[in-house]
N, C-alpha and C positions, 0 to 999 in steps of 0.2 A: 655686544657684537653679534649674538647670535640670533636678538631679536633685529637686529640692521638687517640682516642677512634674508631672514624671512620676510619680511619686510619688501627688500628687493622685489623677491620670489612671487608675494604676492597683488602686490599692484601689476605685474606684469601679465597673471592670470585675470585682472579685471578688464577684460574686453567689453566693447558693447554686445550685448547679446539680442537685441532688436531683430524687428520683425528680417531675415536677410534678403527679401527682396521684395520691393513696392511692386504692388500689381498692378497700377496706372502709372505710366511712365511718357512716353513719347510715341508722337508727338501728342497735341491737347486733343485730334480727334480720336485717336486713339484712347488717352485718358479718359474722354467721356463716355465711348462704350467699356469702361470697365476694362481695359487693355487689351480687347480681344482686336488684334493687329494679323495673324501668321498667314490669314486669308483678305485679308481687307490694305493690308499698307500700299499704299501710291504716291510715296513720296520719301528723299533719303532715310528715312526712320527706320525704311523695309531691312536697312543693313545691319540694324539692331533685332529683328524682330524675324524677317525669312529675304534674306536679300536676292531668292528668284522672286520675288515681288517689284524688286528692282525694273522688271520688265515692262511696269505701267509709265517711266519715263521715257517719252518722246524726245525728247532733242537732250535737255539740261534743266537740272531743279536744284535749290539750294533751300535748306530746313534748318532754323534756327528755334528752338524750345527751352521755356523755363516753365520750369513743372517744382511749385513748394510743396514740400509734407510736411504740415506740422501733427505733431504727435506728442497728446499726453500719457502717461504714464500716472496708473496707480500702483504703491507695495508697499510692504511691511520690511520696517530696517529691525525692527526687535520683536514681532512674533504679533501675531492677532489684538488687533488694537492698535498699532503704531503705523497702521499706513500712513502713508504719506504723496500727495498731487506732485509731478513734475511741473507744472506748468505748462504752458504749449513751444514744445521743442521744435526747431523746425531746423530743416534737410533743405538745403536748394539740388534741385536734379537739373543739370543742362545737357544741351544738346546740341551740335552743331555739325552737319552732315552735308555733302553734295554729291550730286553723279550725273553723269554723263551719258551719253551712246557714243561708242564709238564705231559702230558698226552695227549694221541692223539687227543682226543676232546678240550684241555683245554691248553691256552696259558696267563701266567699272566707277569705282566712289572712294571716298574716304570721309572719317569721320570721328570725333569724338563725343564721349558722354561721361557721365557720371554712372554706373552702372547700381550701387549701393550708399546712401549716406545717411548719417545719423550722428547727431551734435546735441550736446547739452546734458541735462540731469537735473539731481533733485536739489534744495537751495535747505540751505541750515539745517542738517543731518545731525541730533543731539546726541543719537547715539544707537551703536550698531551690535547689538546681540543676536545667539543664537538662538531665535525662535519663539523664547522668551521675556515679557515684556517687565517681569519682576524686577529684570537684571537691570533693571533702568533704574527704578525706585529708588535708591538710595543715591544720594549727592555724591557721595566720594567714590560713584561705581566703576570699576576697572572701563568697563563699556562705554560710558558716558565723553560723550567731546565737549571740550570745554574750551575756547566757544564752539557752538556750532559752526560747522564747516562743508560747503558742497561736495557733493559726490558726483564728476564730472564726467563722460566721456565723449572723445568723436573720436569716427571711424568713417573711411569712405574710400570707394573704388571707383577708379576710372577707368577708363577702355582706350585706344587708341584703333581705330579699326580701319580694315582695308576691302572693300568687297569686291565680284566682281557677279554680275548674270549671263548667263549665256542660255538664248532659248532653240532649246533642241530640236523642235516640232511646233509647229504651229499654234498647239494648245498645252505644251511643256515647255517649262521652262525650271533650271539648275540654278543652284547660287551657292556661295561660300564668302564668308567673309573670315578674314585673318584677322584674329583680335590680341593684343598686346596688352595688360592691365599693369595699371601702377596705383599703390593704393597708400594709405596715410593712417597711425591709430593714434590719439591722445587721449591721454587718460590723469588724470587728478581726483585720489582714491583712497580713503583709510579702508583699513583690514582688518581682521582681528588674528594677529600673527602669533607663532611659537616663539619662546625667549626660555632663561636660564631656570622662570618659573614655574614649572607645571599648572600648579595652582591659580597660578594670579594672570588671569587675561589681557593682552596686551593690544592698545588701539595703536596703528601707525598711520602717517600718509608719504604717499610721495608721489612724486610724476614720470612720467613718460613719453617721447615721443619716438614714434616710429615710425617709416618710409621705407618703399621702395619698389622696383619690377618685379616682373612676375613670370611665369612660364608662358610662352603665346599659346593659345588654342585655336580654333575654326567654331564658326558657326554653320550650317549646312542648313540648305532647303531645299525645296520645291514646291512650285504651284503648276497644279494643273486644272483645268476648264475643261470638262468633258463633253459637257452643251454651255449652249449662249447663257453667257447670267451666271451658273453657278460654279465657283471657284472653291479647291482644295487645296490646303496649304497644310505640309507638314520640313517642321525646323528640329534639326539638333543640335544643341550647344556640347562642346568639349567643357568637360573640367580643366578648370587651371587657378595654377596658387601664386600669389602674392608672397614672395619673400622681403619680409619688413625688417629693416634695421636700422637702431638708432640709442637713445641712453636712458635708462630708469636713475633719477636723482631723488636723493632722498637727504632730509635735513643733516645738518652735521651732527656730529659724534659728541663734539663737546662744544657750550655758547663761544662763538665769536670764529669757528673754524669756518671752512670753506665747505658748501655743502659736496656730496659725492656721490661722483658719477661713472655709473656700472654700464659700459657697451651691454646690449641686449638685443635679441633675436629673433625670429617665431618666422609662423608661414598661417598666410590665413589663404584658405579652400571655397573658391568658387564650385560649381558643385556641376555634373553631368544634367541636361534638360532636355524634356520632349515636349514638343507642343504637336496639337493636329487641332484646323480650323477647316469651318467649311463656311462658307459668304453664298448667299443668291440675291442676287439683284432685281428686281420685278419693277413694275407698272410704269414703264414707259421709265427704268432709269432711274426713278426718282425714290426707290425703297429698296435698303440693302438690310436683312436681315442676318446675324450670323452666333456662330455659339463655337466656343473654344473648349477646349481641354489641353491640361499642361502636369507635365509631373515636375518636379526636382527634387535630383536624388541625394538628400541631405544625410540621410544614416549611411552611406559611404563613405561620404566626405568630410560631416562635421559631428565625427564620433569625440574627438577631442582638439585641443589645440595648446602646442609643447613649447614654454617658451625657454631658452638657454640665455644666461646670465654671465657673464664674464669678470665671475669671482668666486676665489675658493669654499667662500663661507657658504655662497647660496647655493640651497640643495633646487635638483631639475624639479619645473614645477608643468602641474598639467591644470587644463583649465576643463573641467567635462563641459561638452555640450549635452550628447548623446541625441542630436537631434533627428527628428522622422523624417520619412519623404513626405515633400507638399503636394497634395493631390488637388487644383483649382481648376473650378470649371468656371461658365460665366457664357449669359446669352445680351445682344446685344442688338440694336437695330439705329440706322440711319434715314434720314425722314429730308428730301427738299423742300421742305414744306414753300419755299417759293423757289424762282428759279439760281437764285447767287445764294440763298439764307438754307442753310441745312440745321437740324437740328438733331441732337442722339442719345440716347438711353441706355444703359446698361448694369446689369446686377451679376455680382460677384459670388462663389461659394466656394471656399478653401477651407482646409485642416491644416492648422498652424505647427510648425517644427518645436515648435520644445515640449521638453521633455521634462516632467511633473520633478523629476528625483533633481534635479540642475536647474529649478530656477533661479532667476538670482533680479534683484530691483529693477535690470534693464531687459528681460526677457518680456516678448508679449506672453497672453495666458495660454496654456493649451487648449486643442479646442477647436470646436468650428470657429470661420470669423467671413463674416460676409461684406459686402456693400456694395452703395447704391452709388450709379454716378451721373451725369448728364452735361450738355454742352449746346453750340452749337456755332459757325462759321458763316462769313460774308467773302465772297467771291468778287475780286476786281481785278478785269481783266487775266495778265499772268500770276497778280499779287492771291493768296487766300489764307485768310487769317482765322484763326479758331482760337474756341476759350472751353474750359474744362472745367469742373470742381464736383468735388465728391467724398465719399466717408467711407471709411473701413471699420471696423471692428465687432464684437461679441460678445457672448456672457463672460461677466468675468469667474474667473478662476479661487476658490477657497480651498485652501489644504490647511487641514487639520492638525495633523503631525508632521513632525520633524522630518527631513530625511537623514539620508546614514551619512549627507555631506556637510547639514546645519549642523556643527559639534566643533569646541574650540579644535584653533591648528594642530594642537600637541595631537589631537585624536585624527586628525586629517593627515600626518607625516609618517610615511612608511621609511621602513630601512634606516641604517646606520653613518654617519660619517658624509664622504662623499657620495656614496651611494643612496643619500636621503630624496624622497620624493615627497613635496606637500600639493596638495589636491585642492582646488579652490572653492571655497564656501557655495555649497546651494541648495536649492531644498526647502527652505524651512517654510515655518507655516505661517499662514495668513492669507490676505485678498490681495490678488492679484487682477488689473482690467488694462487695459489700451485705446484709446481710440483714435484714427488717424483722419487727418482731413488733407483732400487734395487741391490746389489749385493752379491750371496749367494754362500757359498760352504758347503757341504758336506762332508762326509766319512760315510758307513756303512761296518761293518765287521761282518759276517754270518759264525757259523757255523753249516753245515747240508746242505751246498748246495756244488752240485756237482763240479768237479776242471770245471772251468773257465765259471760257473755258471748253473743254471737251462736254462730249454728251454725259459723257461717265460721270464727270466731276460736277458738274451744275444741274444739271436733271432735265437741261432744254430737249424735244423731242427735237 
């Protein structure tokens, strides 16, 4: 009962701990400069991204986006030597947005997205030790799955959003958008848990699902034009949390019982953000150069994450993240190369959130992580449709030794009785790499722009 218990405890600390947020998102033109959007968005997307941007619609526009990430994954389940390929896991990101004028000053929207997702894992996991690839060697090893079995997870957040712009001056213009999140975790995960043996290592699995709201936050901006062409855009996102509830099951006690199922709890932390963009437009309209900066302040936010179990046996369990803030920058340029067919360019440069002592199979590596992306759009009438695709990642990651979290549970559980806390496995050593690939498309349909579009948007003089 006491390895049930931890058990519990610890599938509920296996979160996905992936990259937390795609730097190409919405819509595909946006995706193809690399996401630099906080000074360029002209179309519902801006409600995600600086919704005083909102101000580039004219009458009414409707933005529908599917943006895939797929992402492999390399790691070591038992220490240097045992990496192991995820295959190519893949996220679908949607989007669906509209807005309006309702008044010359005053443009309001609503919209939804995916704001984070990540689905899948690694396929016949033989066996999961601390660090250690010896602990494998031997057929009858405590460590060993027999048969092998996946280590699964998804995780994903949605937004429900409200925006509204309102332009102040002639060349200012406000915005705020009301964001609502609901988000989803499933996880299907052996552990290597504490039981009645000190000694003897014990592998479990069991599953999980979780759901639910969240705290609303705001998103804020502003863009302003100080002369003709060049555009500033600076957005702040609120932090806000996801409280997820739902049941961690785990097999039965004895063959032929019913398996059993423990209500469970947690709060996952979107995190405080700052972007600041600056866009200039030149040569008759038809060339937008621009370069972003964005922080997110993840060592705030996602120093840990607590999950609560509703049962006596299982002690409170904590999942370290200890993750950094992301510092991403990224220059970007858009090209009409004819007058309906635009084309666009952009390259990425970010320092990844985790943290060396808390990695764990589904962390990307620390680290710079860069990429390259490009696209490019056809213009018809109010119709204008765009296509994205692009790559993320960087060196991969080797660590050598252990941390103070790769060590069985008995060494990971503080305190006594109820008062027990176990800590969730991470750390240990081996190769760690990621690489993510993007591919988005679009459609925006406008109406209030001229037949075969504004000057802005098609590049006709």
């Amino acid at each position: 009962m006491i390895a049930l218990a931890a058990l519990l405890a610890l599938v509920a600390a296996r979160p996905a701990r992936a990259n937390p947020e795609p730097p190409a998102n919405y819509d595909a033109r946006v995706a193809a400069m690399g996401g630099a959007a906080v000074a360029t968005a002209n179309n519902p997307s801006a409600l995600f991204h600086n919704p005083a941007r909102l101000d580039q619609i004219e009458r009414f526009a409707i933005t529908a986006v599917a943006t895939s990430l797929l992402v492999n994954l390399q790691a070591p389940f038992a220490g240097p030597g045992t990496e192991q390929e995820s295959g190519l896991i893949y996220a679908p990101l949607l989007f669906l947005g509209g807005a309006g004028r309702v008044h010359e000053r005053v443009v309001v929207g609503a919209g939804a997205y995916v704001y984070t997702g990540f689905g899948g894992g690694f396929r016949n996991v033989d066996c999961i030790a601390n660090g250690d690839p010896v602990d494998c060697e031997a057929p009858d090893s405590p460590y060993r799955i027999d048969p092998p079995a996946d280590q699964e997870v998804t995780l994903f957040v949605a937004e429900f959003a409200i925006p509204v712009q309102v332009k102040v001056h002639e060349r200012v213009s406000l915005g705020v958008t009301l964001r609502l999140p609901w988000g989803r975790q499933d996880v299907r995960a052996h552990q290597d848990i504490n039981n009645s043996n000190p000694d003897t290592p014990f592998l479990g699995q069991a599953e999980q699902t979780l759901s639910g709201f969240g705290i609303p936050g705001v998103l804020l901006g502003v863009n302003v034009e100080p002369i003709d062409g060049l555009h500033i855009g600076l957005a702040y996102r609120s932090k806000v949390w996801v409280n997820l509830d739902g049941t961690t099951t785990t097999p039965p006690l004895v063959p032929g019982a019913d398996p059993l199922l423990v209500d469970t709890s947690t709060r996952w932390d979107v995190p405080h953000m700052l972007r600041l963009g600056v866009a200039y437009t030149t040569w008759r309209d038809r060339l937008t150069v621009t370069g972003e900066f964005k922080i997110q302040f993840h060592d705030e936010a996602n120093e840990a994450q607590v999950f609560e179990l509703d049962n006596p046996l299982a002690p409170d369990t904590r999942a370290e993240f200890r993750w950094k803030n992301v510092y991403f920058g990224n220059l970007a340029a858009e090209l009409w190369a004819l007058p309906r067919w635009p084309i666009r360019l952009g390259v990425t440069l970010a320092r990844s959130a985790s943290e060396p002592e808390t990695l764990t199979p589904f962390s990307p590596p620390p680290g710079i992580q860069y990429g390259m992306y490009g696209g490019f759009g056809v213009l018809a009438g109010p119709l204008q449709v765009d296509m994205a695709f692009g790559w993320g990642g960087g060196p991969a990651y080797t660590r050598t030794e252990n941390g103070a979290l790769c060590v069985d549970a008995d060494e990971r559980t503080e305190g006594v009785g109820a008062r027990r806390t176990l800590t969730a496995q991470g750390g240990c050593a081996g190769t760690y790499d990621v690489d993510s690939w993007f591919l988005s498309l679009s459609a925006t349909f406008r109406l209030g722009a001229e037949e075969g579009g504004s000057e802005s948007e098609s590049g006709e003089p």
